[in-house]
C-alpha positions as a Markdown table, in Angstrom:
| # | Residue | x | y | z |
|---|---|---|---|---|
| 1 | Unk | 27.6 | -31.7 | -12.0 |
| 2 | Unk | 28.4 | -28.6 | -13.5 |
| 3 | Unk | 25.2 | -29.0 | -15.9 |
| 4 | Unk | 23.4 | -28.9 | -13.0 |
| 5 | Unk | 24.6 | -26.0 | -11.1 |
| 6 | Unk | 24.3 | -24.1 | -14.0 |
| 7 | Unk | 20.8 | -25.5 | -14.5 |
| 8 | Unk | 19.8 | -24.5 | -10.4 |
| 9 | Unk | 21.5 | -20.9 | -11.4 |
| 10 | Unk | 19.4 | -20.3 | -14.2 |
| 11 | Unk | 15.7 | -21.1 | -11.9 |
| 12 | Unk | 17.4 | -19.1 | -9.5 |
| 13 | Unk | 17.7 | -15.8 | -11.6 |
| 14 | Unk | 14.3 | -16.4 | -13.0 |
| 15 | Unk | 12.5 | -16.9 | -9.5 |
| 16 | Unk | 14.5 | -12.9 | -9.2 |
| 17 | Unk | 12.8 | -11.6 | -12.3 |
| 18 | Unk | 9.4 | -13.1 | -11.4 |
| 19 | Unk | 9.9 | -11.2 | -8.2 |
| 20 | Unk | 10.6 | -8.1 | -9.9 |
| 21 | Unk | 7.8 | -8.2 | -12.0 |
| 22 | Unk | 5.8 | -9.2 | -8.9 |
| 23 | Unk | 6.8 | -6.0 | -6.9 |
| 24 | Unk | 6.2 | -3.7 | -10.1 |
| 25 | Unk | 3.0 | -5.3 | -10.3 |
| 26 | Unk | 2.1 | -4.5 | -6.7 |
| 27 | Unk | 3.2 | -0.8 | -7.4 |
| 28 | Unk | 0.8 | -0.5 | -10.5 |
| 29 | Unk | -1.9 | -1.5 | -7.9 |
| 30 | Unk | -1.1 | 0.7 | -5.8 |
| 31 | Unk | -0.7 | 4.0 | -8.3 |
| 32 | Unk | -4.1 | 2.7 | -9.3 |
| 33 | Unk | -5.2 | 3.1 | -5.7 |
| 34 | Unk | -4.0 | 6.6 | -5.1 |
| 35 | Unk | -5.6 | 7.7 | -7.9 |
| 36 | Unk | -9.0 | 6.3 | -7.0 |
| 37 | Unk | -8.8 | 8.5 | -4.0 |
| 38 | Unk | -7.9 | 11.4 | -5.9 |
| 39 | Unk | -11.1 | 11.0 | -7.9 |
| 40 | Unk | -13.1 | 10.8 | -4.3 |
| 41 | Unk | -11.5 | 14.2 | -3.5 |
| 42 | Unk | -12.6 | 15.6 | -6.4 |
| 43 | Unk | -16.2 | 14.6 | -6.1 |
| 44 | Unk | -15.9 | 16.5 | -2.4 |
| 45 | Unk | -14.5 | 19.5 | -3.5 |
| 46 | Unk | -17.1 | 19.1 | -6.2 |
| 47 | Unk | -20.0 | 18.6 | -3.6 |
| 48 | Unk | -18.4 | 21.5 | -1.8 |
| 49 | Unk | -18.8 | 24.3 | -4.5 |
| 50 | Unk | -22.4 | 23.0 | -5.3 |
């Protein structure tokens, strides 16, 4: 018995660190995002001085 609460323990904190790298992952994509957008207001304020 104790094997195997130590065995559900250890899929228990890696299902955590998968869900950690998920959420970083998500926050990548959308730091990725904002940037794209910053690009499309620089081509206004480009289209702007023109």
């Amino acid at each position: 018995m104790l094997v195997l609460k130590i065995f559900i323990v250890s899929i228990q904190r890696s299902a955590v660190s998968g869900q950690r790298s998920a959420v970083s992952g998500q926050r990548s994509a959308v730091s990725g995002q904002g940037s794209a957008v910053r690009g499309q207001g620089s081509g206004v304020s480009g289209q702007r001085s023109a």
